[in-house]
C-alpha positions, 0 to 999 in steps of 0.5 A, spaced: 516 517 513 511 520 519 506 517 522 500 522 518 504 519 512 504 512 514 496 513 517 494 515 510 497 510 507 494 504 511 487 508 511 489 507 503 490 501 502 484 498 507 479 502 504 481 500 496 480 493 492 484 494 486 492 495 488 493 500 482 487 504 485 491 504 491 497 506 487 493 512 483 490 515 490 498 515 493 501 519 486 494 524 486 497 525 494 504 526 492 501 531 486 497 535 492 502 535 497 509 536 494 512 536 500 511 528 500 516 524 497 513 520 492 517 513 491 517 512 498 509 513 499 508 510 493 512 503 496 509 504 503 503 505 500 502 499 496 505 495 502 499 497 506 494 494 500 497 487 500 497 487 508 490 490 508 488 486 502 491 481 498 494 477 505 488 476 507 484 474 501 489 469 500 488 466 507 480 466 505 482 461 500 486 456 505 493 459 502 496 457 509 504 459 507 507 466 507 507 470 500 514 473 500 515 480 498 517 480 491 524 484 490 528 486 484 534 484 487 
């Protein structure tokens, strides 16, 4: 992914409360900018919404321990 990808996908999820708001700005990118591909931009995307929002709010609320990514494997 290059830089301009990954700099939309962290100013997507910083600038969004909702992870599925996130993830309906990334596939509307995806429909305009069909050059994009859609799974990869999709992940990073809501890699960056946890980085930007969830983590931190979790750290708000005194949860001190790590959240492990949940993986399918």
């Amino acid at each position: 992914m290059d830089s301009f990808n990954e700099y939309l996908t962290s100013l997507i999820g910083q600038s969004v409360e909702r992870e599925c708001d996130a993830v309906n700005i990334a596939n509307a990118i995806c429909d305009l900018a069909t050059s994009v591909h859609r799974p990869s931009f999709v992940e990073s995307t809501k890699k960056q919404w946890h980085q930007w929002q969830e983590q931190p709010m979790l750290e708000h609320y005194g949860v001190t321990e790590t959240v492990k990514e949940y993986s399918h494997e």
